[in-house]
N, C-alpha and C positions, 0 to 999 in steps of 0.2 A: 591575206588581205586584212587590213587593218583601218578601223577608224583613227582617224585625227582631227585633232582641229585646226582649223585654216582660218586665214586672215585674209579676205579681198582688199583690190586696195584703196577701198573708201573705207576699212578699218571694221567692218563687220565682221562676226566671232561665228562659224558654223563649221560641224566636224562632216566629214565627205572621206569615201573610201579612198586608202593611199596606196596604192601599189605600187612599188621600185621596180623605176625601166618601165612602166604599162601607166596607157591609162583608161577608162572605157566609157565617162561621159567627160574627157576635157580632151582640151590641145596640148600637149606636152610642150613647153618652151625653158628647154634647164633645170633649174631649182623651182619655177613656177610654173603655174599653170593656166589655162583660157578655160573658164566655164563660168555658170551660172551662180550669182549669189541668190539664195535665198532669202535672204533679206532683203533684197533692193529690187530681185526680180531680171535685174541686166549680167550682161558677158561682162567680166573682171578677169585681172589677173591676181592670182590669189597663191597664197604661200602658206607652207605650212607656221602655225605660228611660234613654234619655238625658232624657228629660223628667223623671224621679223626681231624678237628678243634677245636673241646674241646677236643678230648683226648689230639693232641700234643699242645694244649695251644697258638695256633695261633689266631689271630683277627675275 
């Protein structure tokens, strides 16, 4: 298991355990995920953030 950091998608920054193929407080949907941001308090779907950064071609 490993920490990462994830990006919901109101654009909040918080790292949450990532396990490939598993998951044990989200909904697995693909490359994303259905859980809780800590930041806002609500269900998002959130990504890990080096994925948000190659997709939209950011540094």
């Amino acid at each position: 298991m490993a920490r990462v950091v994830v990006q919901c998608s109101q654009g909040h920054l918080f790292s949450t355990v990532w396990v490939p193929f598993a998951s044990f407080k989200a909904v697995r949907l693909g490359r994303s995920r259905y859980q809780r941001c800590p930041e806002c308090g609500r269900f998002r779907l959130v990504r890990k953030a080096s994925d948000r950064t190659t997709r939209n071609g950011d540094p």
